[in-house]
C-alpha positions in Angstrom: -6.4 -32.2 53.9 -2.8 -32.8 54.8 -1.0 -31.7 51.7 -3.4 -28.6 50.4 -1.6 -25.7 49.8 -4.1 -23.0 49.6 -6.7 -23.4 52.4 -9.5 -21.3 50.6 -9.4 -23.8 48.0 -11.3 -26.1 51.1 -14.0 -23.8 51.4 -14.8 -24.2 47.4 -13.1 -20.9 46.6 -11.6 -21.2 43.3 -9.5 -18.4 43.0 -6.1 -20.7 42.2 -4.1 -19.6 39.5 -6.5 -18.6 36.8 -9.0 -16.9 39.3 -12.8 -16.2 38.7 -11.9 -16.1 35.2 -13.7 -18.8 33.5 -16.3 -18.7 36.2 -19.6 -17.6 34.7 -21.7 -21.2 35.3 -22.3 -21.3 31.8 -18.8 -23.6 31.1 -18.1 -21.3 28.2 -15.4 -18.5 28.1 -16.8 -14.9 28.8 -16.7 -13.0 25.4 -13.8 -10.6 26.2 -12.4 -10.9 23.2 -15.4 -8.6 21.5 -14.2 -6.0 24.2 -10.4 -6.3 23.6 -11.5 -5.2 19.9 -12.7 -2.1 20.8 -10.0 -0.8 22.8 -7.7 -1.7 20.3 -5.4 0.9 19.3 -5.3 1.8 15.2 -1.0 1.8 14.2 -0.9 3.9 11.0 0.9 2.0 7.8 4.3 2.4 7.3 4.6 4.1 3.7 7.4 2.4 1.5 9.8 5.4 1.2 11.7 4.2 -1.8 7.6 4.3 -3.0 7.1 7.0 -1.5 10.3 9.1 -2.6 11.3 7.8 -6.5 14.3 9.2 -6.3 15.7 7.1 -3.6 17.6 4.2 -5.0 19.1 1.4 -3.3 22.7 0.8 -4.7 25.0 -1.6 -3.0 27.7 0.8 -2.7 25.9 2.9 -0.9 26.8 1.7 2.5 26.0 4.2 4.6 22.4 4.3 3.4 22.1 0.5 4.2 23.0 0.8 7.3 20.1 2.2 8.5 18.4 -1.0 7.3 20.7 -3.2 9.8 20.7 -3.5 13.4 23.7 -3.0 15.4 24.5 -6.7 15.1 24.2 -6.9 11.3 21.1 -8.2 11.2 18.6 -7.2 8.5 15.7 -5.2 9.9 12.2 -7.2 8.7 9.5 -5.5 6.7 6.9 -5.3 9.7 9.3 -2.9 11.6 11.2 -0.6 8.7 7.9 -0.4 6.5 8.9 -1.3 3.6 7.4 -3.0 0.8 8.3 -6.6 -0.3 9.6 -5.3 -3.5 12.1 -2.7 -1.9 12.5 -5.3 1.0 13.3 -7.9 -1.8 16.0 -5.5 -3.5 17.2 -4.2 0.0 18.4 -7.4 1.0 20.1 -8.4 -2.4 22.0 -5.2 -1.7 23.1 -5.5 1.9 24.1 -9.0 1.3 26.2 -7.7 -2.0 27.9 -4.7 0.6 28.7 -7.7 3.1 30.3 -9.9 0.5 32.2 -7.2 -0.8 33.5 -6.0 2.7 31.4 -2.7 2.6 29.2 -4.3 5.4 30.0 -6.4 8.5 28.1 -9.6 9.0 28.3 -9.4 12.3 29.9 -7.1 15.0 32.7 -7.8 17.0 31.3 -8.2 20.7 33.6 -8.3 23.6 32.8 -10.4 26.6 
C-alpha cells in the first residue's frame, strides 16, 4: 500500500494505537475492571472538624481562620478536598462571602504578568 503508515499493520499486526488491548477473539472487553478494584487504594474520610471540635465556630470576622478555607486566588476550597461537612461547608461559605463583602477577604488576588 502506497500511503500506510505503519508497515506491521500489512502483516495483520494490530498493534496501532490501542494495542492488543481489546484483542481476546471473544469481541468483548477483557474484565480488568474487576482487577482495578482490588488494587484500589482505601482514602480514609475526612472528619468535619467544626464536628469534630464543638468549640470551633465559624464567625465572619474571623478572617484569619477563613483563610485557610481559600486558595491563594480566593477561591473557596470544595468539600471533597477540606473534609468538611455540607452543613459547616454551607455556613463556611455564607461567612467567607460576608468577610469579602465587608473587605475582610479579597475576591481575588492581584497577579502581576
Amino acid at each position: 500500500m502506497a500511503f500506510s503508515r505503519d508497515s506491521s499493520r500489512q502483516d495483520g499486526n494490530r498493534s496501532g494505537r490501542y494495542g492488543n488491548r481489546y484483542d481476546n477473539r471473544s469481541g468483548s472487553r477483557p474484565d480488568d475492571r474487576r482487577d482495578n478494584k482490588r488494587r484500589m487504594i482505601y482514602h480514609r474520610r475526612k472528619i468535619c472538624r467544626f464536628c469534630a471540635d464543638s468549640g470551633l465556630l465559624i464567625d465572619y470576622k474571623d478572617s484569619k481562620s477563613l483563610r485557610m478555607f481559600t486558595t491563594e486566588r480566593g477561591k473557596i476550597i470544595p468539600r471533597r478536598i477540606s473534609g468538611n461537612c455540607a452543613k459547616h461547608q454551607r455556613i463556611l461559605t455564607v461567612a467567607i462571602k460576608r468577610a469579602r463583602n465587608i473587605a475582610l477577604l479579597p475576591f481575588t488576588t492581584s497577579i502581576v504578568r
